[in-house]
C-alpha positions in Angstrom: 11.5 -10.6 24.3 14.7 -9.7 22.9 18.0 -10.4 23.6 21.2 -12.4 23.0 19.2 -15.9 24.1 16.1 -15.2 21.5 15.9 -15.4 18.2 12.7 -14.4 16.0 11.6 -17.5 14.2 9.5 -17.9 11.1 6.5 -21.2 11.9 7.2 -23.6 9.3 5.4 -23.3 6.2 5.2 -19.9 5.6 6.2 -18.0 2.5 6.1 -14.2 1.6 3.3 -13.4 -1.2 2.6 -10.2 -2.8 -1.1 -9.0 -2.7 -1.9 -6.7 -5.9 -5.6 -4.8 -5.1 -8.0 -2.7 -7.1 -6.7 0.0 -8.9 -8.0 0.9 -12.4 -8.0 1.0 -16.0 -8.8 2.7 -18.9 -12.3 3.5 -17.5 -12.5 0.7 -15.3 -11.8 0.6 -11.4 -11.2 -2.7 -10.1 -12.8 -4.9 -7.4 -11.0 -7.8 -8.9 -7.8 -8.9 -6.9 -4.4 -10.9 -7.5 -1.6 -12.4 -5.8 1.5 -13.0 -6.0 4.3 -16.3 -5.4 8.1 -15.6 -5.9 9.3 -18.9 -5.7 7.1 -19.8 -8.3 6.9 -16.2 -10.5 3.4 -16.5 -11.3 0.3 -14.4 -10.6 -3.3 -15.9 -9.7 -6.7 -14.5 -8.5 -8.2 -14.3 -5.3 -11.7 -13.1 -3.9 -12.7 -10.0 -4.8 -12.6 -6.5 -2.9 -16.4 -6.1 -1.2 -16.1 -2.7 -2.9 -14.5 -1.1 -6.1 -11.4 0.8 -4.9 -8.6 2.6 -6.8 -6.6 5.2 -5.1 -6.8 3.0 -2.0 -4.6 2.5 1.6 -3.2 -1.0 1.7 -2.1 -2.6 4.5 -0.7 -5.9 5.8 -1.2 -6.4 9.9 -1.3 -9.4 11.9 -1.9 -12.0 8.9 -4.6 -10.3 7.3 -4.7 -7.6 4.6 -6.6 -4.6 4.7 -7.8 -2.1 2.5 -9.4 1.3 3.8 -10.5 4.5 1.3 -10.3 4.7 -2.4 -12.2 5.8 -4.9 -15.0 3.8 -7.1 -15.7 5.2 -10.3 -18.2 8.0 -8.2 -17.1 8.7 -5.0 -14.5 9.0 -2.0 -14.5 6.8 0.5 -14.2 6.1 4.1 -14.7 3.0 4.1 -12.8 -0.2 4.7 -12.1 -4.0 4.7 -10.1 -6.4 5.6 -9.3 -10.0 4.1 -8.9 -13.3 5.6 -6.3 -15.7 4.0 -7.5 -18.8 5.1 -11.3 -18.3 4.3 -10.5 -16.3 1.1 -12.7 -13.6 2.2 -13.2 -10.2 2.7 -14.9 -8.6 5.9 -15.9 -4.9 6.5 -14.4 -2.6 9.2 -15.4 0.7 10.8 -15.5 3.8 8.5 -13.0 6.4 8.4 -13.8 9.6 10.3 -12.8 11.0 6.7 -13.4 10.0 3.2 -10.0 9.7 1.7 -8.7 8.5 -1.6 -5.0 8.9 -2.8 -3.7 8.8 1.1 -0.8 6.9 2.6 -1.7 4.2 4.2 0.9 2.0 6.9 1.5 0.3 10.1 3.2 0.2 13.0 2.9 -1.8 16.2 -0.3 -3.7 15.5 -2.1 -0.3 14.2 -3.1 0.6 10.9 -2.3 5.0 10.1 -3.3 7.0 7.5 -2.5 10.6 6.7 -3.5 13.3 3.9 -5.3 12.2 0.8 -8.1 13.7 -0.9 -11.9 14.1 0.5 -13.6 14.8 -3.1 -13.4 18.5 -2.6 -9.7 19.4 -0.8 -6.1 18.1 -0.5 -6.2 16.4 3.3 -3.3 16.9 6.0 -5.2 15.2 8.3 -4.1 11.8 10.1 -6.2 9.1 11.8 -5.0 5.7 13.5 -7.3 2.3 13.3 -7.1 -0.6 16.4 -8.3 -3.7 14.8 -9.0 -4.9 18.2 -11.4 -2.7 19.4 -12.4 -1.6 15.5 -12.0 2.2 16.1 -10.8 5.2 14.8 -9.1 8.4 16.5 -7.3 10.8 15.5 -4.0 12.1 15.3 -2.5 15.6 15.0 -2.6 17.0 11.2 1.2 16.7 8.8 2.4 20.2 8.3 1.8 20.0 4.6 -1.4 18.9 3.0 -1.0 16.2 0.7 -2.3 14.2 -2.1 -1.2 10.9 -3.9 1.3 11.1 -0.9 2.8 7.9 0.8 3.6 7.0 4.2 6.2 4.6 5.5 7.0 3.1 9.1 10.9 2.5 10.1 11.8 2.4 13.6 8.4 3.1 15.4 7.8 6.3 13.8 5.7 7.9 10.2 7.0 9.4 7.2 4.9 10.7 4.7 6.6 11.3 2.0 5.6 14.0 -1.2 2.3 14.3 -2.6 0.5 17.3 -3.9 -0.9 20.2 -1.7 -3.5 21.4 -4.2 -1.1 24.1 -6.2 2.5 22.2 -6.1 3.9 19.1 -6.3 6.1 18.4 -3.0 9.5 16.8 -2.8 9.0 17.8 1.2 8.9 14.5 3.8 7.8 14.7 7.2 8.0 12.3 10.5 5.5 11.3 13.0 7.2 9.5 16.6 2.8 8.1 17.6 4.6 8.6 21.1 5.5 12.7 20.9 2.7 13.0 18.6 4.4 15.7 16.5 5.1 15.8 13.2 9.0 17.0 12.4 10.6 17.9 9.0 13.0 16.3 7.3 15.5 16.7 4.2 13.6 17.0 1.4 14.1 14.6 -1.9 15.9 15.7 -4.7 12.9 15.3 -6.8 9.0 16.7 -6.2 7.3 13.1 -6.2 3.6 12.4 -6.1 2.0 9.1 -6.4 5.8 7.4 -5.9 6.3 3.9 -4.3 8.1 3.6 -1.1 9.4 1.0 1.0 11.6 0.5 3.5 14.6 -2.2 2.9 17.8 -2.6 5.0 17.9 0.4 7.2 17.1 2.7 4.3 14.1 4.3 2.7 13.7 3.6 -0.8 11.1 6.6 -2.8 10.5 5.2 -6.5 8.8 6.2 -9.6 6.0 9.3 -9.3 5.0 12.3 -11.2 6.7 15.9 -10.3 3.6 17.6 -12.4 5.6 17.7 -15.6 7.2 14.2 -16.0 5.2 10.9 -15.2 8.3 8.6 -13.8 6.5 5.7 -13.8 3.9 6.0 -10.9 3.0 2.6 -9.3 3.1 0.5 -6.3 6.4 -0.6 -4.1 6.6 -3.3 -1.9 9.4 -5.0 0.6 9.3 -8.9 0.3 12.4 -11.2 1.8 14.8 -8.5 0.9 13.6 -7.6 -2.2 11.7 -4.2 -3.4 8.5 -4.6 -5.8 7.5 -2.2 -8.1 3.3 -3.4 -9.1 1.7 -2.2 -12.4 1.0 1.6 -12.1 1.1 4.2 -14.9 3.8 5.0 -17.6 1.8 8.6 -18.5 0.1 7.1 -21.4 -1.2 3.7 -20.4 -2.1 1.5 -16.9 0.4 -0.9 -16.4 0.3 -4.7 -15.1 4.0 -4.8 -15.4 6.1 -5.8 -12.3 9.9 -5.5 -11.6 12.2 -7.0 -8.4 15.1 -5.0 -7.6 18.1 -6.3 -6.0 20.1 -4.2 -3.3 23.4 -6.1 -3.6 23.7 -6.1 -7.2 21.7 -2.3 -7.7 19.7 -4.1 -10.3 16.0 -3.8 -11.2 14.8 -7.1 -12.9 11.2 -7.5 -15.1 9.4 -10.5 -13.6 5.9 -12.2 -14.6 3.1 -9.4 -15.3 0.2 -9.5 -13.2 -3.3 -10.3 -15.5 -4.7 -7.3 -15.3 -3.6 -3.5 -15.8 -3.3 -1.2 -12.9 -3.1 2.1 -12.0 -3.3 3.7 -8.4 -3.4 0.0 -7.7 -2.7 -1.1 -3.9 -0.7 -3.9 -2.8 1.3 -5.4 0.1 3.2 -8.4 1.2 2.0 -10.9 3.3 3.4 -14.2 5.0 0.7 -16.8 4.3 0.5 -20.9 4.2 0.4 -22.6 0.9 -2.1 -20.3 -1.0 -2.2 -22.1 -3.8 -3.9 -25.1 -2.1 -6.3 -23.1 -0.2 -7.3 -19.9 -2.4 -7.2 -20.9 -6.0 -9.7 -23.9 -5.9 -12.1 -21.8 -4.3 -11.6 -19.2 -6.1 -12.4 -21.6 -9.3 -15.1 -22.9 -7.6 -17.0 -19.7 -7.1 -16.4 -18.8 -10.9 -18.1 -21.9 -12.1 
């Protein structure tokens, strides 16, 4: 309900953490994951991803995390996972209709979307929509544009995917999705072509960062809302995989380094995540099963 008499309330306990999975470097793609504590500005491991995946969709819905598509080293993928918090564990989920790697991945309204991406042999315009509570997949109709390394972000009920590459140019084009017409519009363009960019959404606005415009690498990685902050995860500088991390600050306009993660990642995914005291209840485990 809202209204004037409610209020949206926060259950005790609960903090915002950053979740930092896969990705690659060097030659390596990662299965190994990380996460995140701002009140405490340090970075510590969690269970692994069930499968290798760089290049991957991930998602935060209804206190679990989920990650769907990738690459591993060999292939595309359709496949996906999900993890569970409390059991530091991750569980499998329903294939994609379409392998995908490089896609936007969001969600909106307790659904999981993903649109464009890359199959292994084309440059995807293609959209499908995932219902955790039935486990299936259906699809949606195709983005005008095709897109790889695009993203897509949710703001007031409705998509926006957001660059990318359709095969032959690098797009600065963005596009918007209401699941309720189901038809795609576009909108004003950015100033810059941006592929593999980090996007968020943070105080009514859309925020596009970083990304390569197919001649300049602008620092591709990962962006993330948490508590009114924007997150910018690892990624790649255009000579090296990162595992640096920086906060920025709306009111001050402000970007500020803060601890690295302990690994370096590129085409990394991440997301934020309102948890209990993950500290108590991943990390011992976690040692645990290293031992």
């Amino acid at each position: 309900m809202t209204s004037i008499r409610t209020q949206l309330r926060k259950p005790d306990g609960l903090r915002s953490y950053l979740f930092s999975v896969g990705g690659g470097s060097l030659f390596a793609i990662h299965s190994e994951c990380e996460f995140y504590n701002p009140a405490k500005d340090i970075w510590l491991p969690f269970a692994s991803t069930l499968e290798r995946r760089s290049r991957a969709g991930v998602v935060a819905l209804n206190r679990f995390l989920f990650a769907v598509g990738g690459y591993n080293g060999t292939k595309d993928m359709s496949s996906g996972e999900y993890y569970e918090p409390l059991s530091n564990t991750w569980w499998p989920i329903t294939n994609m209709g379409t392998k995908r790697s490089c896609l936007g991945a969001t969600a909106i309204n307790g659904l999981i979307y993903v649109a464009g991406g890359y199959d292994g042999a084309s440059c995807l315009n293609s959209v499908e929509r995932y219902d955790p509570l039935v486990s299936t997949w259906s699809s949606l109709p195709a983005m005008e544009t095709r897109r790889r390394y695009c993203r897509l972000a949710a703001y007031d009920g409705c998509l926006y995917a957001v660059g990318g590459y359709d095969g032959t140019n690098y797009q600065s084009s963005m596009e918007r999705l209401d699941p309720r017409e189901g038809k795609w519009y576009n909108m004003p363009s950015m100033i810059n072509r941006r592929s593999s960019c980090g996007i968020a959404t943070l105080d009514n606005m859309l925020y596009v960062v970083g990304g390569n415009d197919g001649s300049l690498c602008i620092s591709t990685h990962e962006v993330v809302e948490a508590d009114g902050y924007l997150y910018a995860i690892g990624g790649n500088d255009g000579s090296s995989s990162l595992n640096t991390v920086e906060r920025y600050d709306a009111h001050s306009n402000k970007w500020l380094l803060i601890s690295s993660m302990m690994l370096r990642r590129s085409s990394v995914g991440a997301a934020a995540l309102e948890c209990s005291n993950l500290e108590a209840t991943i990390v011992p485990k976690v040692n645990v099963d290293m031992q």
